[in-house]
N, C-alpha and C positions, 0 to 999 in steps of 0.2 A: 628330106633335108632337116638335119636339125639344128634348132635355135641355140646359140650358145647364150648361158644362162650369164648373169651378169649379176655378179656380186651386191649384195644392200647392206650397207654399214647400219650395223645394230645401233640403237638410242643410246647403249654403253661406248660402242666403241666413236660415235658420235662428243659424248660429252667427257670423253677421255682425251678428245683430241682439242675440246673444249678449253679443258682445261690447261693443257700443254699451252695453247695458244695464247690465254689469260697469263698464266705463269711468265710467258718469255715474253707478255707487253708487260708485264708490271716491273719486271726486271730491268728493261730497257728505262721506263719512264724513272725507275728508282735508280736509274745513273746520269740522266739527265743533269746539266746545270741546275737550272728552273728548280727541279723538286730537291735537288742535295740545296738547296739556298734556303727554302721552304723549310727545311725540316730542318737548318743549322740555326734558324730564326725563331722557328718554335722552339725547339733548345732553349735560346737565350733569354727568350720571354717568359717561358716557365720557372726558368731559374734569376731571373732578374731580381734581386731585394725589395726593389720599390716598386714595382710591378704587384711581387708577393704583397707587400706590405697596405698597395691601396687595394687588391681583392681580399684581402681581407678586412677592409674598410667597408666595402665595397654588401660585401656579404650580412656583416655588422647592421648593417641599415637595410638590404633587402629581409634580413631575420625580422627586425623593429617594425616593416611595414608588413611582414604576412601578421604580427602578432596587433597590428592595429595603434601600434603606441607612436604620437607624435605625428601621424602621416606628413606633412606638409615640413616639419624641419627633416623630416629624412630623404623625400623625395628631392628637395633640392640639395640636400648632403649628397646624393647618390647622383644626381646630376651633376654637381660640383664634383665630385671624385674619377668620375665618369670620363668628367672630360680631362682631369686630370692623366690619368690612362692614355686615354685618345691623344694627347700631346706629345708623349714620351717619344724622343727619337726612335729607340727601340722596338715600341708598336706601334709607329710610321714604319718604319723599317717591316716588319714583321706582317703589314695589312698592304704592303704591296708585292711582299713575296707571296700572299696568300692571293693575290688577285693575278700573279703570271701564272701560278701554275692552275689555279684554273680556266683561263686562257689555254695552256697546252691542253688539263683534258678536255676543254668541250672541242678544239681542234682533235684530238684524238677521237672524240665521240664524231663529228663529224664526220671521219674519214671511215671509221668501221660505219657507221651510218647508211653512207653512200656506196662501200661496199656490201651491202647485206639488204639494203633497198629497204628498209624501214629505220626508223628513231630507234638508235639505238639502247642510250641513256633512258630514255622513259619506258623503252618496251622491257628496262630491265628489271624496272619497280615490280614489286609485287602490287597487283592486285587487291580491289576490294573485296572482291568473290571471298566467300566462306564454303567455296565448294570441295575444300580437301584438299586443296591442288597445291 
């Protein structure tokens, strides 16, 4: 009597399905509320004037302390600007859109997590190994 043989999905056609799979969650999460609000808020923070105008203040004085001139009025310059930033309705606005959607991925890391029966997220990092791989 013979065994009927049973198909093994090649390591190609493995991370081809891989891929598919990736593709149609990022698609999904890129229509989401959460990350269309996320990415509408980076927008606006990128292009804000005053935003622009204290990173480049901003910048100004982390230049000042790598070149050693002043330390002590620049670090509190850049403390003071810092928090100027950090006040802005707009990056309020912007640092709690940036904290729901990672909320959704680590729920999403969680759920392929539990389906796949290891950590997802961490098992994705590369490696310290310098073995080629």
């Amino acid at each position: 009597m013979a065994m009927p043989i049973t198909s093994i999905p090649s390591p190609a056609a493995d991370q081809t399905s891989a891929r598919q799979a990736a593709r149609s969650l990022g698609n999904l999460l890129r229509q989401t509320p959460t990350y269309q609000a996320f990415l509408d808020l980076l927008k606006a923070v990128n292009t804000d004037p005053t935003v622009q105008q204290l990173a480049m203040q901003m910048r100004a004085h982390q230049e000042a302390l790598q070149m050693g001139r002043d330390v002590e009025q620049h670090i509190t310059e850049l403390e003071r600007v810092d928090a100027q930033v950090k006040a802005l309705p707009i990056v309020q606005e912007y640092r709690q859109a940036e904290a729901a959607v990672r909320r959704l991925f680590q729920a999403v890391d969680e759920i392929i997590s539990q389906e796949a029966g290891v950590a997802f997220a961490e098992n994705a990092r590369r490696s310290g190994c310098s073995c080629g791989s």
